[in-house]
C-alpha positions as a printed NumPy array, in Angstrom:
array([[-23.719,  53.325, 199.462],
       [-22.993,  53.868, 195.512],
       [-22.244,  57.305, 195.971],
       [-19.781,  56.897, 198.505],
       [-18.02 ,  54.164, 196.477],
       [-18.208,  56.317, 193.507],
       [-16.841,  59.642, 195.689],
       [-13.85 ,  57.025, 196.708],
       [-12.857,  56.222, 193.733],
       [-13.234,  59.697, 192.448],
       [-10.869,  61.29 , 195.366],
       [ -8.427,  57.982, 195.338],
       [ -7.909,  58.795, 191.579],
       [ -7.517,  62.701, 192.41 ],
       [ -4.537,  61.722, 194.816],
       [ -3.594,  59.484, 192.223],
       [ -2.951,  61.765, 189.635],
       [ -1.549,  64.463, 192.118],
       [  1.467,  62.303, 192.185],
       [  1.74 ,  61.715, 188.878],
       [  1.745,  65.551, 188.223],
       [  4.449,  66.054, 190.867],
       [  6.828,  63.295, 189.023],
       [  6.249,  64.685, 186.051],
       [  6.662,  68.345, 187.202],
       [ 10.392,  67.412, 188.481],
       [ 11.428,  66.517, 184.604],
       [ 11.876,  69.084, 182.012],
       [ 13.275,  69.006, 178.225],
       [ 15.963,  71.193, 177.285],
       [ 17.326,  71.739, 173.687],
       [ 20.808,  73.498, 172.456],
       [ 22.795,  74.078, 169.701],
       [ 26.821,  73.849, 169.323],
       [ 29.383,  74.475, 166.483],
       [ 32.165,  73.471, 166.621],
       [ 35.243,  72.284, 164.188],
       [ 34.491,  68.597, 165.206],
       [ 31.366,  66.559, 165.949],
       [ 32.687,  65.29 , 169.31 ],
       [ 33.   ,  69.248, 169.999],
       [ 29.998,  70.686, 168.619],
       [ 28.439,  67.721, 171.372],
       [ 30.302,  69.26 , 173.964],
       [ 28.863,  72.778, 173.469],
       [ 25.675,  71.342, 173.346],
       [ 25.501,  69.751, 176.711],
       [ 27.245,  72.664, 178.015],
       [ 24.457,  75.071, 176.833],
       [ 22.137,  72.752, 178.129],
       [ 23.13 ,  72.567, 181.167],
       [ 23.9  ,  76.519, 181.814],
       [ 20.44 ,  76.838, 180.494],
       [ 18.925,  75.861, 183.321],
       [ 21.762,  76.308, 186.48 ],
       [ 25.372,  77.496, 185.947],
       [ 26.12 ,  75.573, 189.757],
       [ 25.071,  72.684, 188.147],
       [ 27.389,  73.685, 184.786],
       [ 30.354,  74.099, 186.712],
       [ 30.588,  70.971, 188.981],
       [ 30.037,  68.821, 185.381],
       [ 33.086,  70.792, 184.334],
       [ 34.785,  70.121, 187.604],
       [ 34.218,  66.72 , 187.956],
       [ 31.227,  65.179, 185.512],
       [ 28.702,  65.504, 187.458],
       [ 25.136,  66.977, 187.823],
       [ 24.693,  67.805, 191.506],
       [ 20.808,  67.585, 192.155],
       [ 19.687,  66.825, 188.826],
       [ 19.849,  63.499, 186.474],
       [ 20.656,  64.952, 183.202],
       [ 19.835,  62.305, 180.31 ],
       [ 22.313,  62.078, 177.233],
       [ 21.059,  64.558, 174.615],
       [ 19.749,  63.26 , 171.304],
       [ 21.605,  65.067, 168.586],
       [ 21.317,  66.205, 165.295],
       [ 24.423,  66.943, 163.364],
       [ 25.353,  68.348, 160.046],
       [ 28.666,  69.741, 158.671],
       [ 28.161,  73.386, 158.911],
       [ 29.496,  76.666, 160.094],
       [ 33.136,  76.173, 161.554],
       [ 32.999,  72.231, 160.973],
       [ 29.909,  71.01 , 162.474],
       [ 26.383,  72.095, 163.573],
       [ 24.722,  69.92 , 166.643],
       [ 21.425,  70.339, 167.745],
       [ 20.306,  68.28 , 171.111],
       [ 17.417,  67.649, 173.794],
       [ 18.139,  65.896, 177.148],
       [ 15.76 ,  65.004, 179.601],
       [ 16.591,  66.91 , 182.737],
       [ 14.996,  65.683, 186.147],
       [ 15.458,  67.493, 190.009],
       [ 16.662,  64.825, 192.292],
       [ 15.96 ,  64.82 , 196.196]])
């Protein structure tokens, strides 16, 4: 009766972390750099390489209209420093496949 109890739990925790994997196989990190003669701009290049990293469909409906068909594309952190033509931005977003 152990055993089975024990084999339960064992194959319960097996589905359990099958899930988990699945979530967490959905989400992804990007990072990019921009320059650009302001900081506002060097941001701007940033998403955008960040988001053509990964789909150009998905790059060209946020320059459409903002948005991120399919994906949930988290604010990039950034890193900026005056450099090269005015400003140098480094940033990592969270990027995670919707539906």
């Amino acid at each position: 009766m152990m055993k089975s109890i024990g084999a339960a739990a064992v194959a319960a925790t097996l589905v359990f972390a099958g899930f988990a994997g699945d979530a967490e196989a959905k989400c992804f990190k990007k990072t990019a750099s921009g320059t650009a003669p302001s900081m506002d701009g060097a941001k701007f290049q940033v998403k955008e390489a960040i988001l053509q990293s990964f789909d150009w469909g998905v790059w060209a409906a946020f320059m459409a209209s903002g948005s991120t068909p399919g994906y949930r594309v988290s604010t990039p952190a950034y890193k900026c420093k005056p450099g090269g033509l005015g400003y140098n931005c480094v940033g990592t977003s969270t990027i995670c496949k919707t539906g």
